[in-house]
Backbone as JSON, one array per atom type, in Angstrom:
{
  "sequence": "XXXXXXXXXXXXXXXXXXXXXXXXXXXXXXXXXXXXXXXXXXXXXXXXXXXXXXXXXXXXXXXXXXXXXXXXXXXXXXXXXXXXXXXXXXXXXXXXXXXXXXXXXXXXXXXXXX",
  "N": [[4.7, 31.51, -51.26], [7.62, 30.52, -51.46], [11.53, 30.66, -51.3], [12.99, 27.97, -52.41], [10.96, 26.5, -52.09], [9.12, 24.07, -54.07], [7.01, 24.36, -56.76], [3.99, 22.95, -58.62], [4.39, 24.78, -62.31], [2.97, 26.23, -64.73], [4.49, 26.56, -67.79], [3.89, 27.18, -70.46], [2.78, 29.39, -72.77], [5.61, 28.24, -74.7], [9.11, 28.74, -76.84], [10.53, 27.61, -79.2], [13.61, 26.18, -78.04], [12.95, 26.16, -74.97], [12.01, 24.58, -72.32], [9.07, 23.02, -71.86], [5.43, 22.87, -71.26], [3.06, 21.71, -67.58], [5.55, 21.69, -65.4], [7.25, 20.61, -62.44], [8.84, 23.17, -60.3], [11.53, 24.84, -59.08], [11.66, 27.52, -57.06], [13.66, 30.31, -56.6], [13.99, 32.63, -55.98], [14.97, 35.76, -54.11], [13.57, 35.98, -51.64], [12.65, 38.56, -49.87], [12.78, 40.36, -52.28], [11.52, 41.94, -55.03], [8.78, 43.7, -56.7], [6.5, 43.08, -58.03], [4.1, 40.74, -59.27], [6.15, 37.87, -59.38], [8.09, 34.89, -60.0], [11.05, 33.68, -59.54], [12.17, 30.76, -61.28], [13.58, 27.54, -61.05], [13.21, 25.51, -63.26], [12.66, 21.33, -63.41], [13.71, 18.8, -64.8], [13.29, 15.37, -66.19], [15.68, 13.08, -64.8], [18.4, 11.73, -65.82], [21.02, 9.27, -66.45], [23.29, 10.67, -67.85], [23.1, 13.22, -66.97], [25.37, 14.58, -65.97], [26.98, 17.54, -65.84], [28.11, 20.41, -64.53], [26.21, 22.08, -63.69], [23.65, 20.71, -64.02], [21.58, 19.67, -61.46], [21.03, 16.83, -59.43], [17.82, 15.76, -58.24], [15.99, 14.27, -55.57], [13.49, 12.1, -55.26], [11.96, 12.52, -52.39], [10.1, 12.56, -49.37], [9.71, 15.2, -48.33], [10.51, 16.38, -51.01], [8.1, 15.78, -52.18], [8.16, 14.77, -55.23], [8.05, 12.38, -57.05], [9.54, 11.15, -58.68], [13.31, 10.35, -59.97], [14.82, 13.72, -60.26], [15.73, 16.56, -62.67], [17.12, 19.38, -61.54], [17.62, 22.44, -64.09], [19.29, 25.0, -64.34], [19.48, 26.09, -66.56], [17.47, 26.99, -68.27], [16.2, 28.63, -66.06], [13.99, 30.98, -64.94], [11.57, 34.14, -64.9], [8.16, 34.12, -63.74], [4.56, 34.71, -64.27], [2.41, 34.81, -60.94], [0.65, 33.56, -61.41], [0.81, 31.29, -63.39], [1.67, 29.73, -61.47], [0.48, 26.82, -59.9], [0.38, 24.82, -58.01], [1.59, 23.81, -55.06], [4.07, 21.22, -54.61], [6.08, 20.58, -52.87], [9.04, 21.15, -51.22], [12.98, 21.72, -51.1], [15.48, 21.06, -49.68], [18.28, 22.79, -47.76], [21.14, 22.34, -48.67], [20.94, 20.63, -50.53], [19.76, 23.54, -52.01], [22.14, 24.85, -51.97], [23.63, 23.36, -53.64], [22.32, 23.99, -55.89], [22.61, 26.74, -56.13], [25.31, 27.1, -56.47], [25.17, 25.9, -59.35], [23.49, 27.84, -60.41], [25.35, 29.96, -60.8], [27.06, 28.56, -62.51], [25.9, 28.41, -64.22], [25.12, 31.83, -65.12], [27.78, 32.8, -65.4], [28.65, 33.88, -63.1], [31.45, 33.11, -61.42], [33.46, 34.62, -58.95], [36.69, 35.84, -59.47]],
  "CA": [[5.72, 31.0, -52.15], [9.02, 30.93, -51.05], [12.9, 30.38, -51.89], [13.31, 26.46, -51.67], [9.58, 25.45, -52.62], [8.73, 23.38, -55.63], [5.32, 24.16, -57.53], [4.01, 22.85, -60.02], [3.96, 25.73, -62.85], [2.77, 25.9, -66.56], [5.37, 27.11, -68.21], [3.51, 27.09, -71.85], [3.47, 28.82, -74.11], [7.05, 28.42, -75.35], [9.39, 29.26, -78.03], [12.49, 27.28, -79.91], [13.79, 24.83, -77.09], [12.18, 26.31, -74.04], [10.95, 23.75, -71.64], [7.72, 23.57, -71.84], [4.25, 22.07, -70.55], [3.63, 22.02, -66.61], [5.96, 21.1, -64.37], [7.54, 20.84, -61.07], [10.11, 24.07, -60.88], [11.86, 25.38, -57.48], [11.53, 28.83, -56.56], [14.94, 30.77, -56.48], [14.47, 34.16, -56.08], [15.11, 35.88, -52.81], [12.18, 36.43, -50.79], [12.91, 39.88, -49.71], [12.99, 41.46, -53.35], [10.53, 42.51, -55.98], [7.44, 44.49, -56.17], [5.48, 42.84, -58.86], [3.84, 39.53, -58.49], [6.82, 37.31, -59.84], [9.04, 34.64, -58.8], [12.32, 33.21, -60.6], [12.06, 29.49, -61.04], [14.43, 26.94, -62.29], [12.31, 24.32, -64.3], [12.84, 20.43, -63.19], [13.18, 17.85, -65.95], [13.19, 14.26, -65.68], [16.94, 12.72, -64.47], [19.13, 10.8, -66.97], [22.4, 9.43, -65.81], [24.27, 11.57, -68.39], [23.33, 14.66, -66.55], [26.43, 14.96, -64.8], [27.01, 18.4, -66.2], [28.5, 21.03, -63.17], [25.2, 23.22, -63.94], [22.65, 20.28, -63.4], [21.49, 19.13, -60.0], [19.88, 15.95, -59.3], [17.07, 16.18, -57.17], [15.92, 12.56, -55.01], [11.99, 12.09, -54.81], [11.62, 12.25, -50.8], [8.83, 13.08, -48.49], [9.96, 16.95, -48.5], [10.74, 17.25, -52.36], [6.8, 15.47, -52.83], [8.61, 14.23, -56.15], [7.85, 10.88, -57.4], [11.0, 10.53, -59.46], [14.52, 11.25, -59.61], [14.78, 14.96, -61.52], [17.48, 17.47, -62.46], [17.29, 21.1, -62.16], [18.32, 22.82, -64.72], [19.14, 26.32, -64.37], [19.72, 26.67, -67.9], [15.99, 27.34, -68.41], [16.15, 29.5, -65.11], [13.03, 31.97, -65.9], [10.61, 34.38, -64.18], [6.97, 33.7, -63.96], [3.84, 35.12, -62.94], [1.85, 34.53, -59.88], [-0.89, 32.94, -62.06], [1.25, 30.21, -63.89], [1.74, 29.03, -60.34], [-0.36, 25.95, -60.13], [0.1, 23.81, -56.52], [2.79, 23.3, -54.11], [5.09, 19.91, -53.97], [7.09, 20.39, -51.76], [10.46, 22.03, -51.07], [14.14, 21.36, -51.66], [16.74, 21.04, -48.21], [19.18, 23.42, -47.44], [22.32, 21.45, -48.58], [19.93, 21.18, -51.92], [20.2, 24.9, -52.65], [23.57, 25.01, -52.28], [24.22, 22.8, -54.65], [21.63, 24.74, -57.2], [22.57, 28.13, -56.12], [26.42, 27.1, -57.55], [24.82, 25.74, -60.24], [22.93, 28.98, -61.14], [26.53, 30.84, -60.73], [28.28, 28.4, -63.61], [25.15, 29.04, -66.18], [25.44, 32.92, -65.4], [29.01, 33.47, -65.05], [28.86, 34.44, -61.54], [32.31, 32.91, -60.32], [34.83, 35.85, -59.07], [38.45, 35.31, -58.86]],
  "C": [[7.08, 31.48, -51.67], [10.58, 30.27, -51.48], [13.07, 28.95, -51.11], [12.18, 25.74, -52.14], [9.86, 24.68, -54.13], [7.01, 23.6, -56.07], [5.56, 23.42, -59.01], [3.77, 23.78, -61.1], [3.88, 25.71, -64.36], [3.59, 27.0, -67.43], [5.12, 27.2, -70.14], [2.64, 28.32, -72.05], [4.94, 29.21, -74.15], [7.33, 28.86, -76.51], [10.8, 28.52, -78.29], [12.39, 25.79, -78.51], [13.92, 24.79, -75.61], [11.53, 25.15, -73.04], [9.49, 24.48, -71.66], [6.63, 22.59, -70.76], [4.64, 22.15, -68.72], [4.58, 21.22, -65.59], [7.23, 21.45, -63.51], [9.02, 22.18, -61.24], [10.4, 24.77, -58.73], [12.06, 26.74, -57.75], [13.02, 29.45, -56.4], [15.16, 32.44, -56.22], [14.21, 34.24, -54.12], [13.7, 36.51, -52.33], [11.5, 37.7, -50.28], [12.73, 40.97, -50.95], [12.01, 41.23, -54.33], [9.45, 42.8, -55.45], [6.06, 43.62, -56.82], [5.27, 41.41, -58.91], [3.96, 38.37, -59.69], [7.0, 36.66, -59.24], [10.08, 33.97, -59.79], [12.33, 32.19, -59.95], [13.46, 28.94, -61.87], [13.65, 25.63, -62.39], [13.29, 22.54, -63.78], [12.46, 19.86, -64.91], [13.53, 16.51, -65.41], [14.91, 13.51, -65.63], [17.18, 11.74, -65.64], [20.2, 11.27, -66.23], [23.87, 10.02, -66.35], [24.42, 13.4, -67.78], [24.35, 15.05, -65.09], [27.31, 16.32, -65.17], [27.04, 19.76, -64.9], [27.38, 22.12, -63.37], [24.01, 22.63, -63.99], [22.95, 19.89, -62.22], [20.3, 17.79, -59.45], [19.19, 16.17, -58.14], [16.1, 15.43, -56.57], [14.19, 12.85, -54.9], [12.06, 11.48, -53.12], [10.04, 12.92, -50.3], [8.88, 14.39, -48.66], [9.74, 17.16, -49.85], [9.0, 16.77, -52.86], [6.85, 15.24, -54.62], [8.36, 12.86, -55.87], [8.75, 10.17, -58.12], [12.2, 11.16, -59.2], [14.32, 12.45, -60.64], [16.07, 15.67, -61.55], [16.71, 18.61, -62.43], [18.02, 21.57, -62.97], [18.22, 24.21, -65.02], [19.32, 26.81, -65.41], [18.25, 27.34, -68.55], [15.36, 28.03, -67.24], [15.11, 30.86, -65.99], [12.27, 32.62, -64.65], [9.42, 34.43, -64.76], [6.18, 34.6, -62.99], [3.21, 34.29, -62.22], [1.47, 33.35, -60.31], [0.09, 31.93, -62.91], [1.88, 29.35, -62.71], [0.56, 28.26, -60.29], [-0.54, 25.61, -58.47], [1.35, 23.97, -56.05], [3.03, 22.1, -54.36], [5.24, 19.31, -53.23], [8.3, 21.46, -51.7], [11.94, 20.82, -50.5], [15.18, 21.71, -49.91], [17.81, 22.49, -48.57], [20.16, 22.74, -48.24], [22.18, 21.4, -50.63], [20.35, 22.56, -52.42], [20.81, 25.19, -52.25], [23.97, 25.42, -53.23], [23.76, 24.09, -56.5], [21.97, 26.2, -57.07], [24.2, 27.93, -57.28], [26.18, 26.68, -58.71], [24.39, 26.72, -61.21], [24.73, 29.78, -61.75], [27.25, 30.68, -62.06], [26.99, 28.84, -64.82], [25.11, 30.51, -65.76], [27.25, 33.46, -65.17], [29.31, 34.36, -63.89], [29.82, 34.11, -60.77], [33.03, 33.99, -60.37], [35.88, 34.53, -58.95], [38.76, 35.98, -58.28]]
}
């Protein structure tokens, strides 16, 4: 599992307005760090052309992403998971891709300096 993949992962049970049930989430944590057998995902939901919001990221069903539709990431539901709510592999997300989602993570944590 690595920074860039997409699994599919069951993200249930929830609480309040939690995405829930399983599905497709990209991997975000750095590869190099933790001990315990985690990984920090950000949860895919299904694209709508209102999500033009500087903290979603649409994300194209290609051969690589092994998506069947258009989706958004939405790091707002950015979460860590264990091992074991890891289901299957996808696919994985381009370079150019987690860019986009890494600045994305930055505006839902308040990570820009000045």
């Amino acid at each position: 599992m690595n920074t860039k993949d997409i699994y599919l992962v069951d993200l249930n049970p929830t609480k309040g307005a939690e995405i829930n049930k399983a599905r497709p989430c990209i991997v975000v944590s750095n590869d190099d760090v933790g001990v315990l057998p985690l990984k920090i995902v950000v949860p895919l939901i299904a694209y709508k052309e209102h999500h033009n919001k500087s903290w979603l990221v649409k994300i194209e069903p290609t051969k690589n992403t092994g998506l069947s539709k258009d989706s958004t990431a939405d790091p707002m539901h950015i979460r860590s998971v264990s091992h074991d709510r890891i289901l299957k592999k996808i696919g994985s997300i381009d370079d150019s891709t987690y860019v986009k989602l890494k600045e994305a993570i930055k505006v839902v944590l308040d990570l820009h300096y000045e």
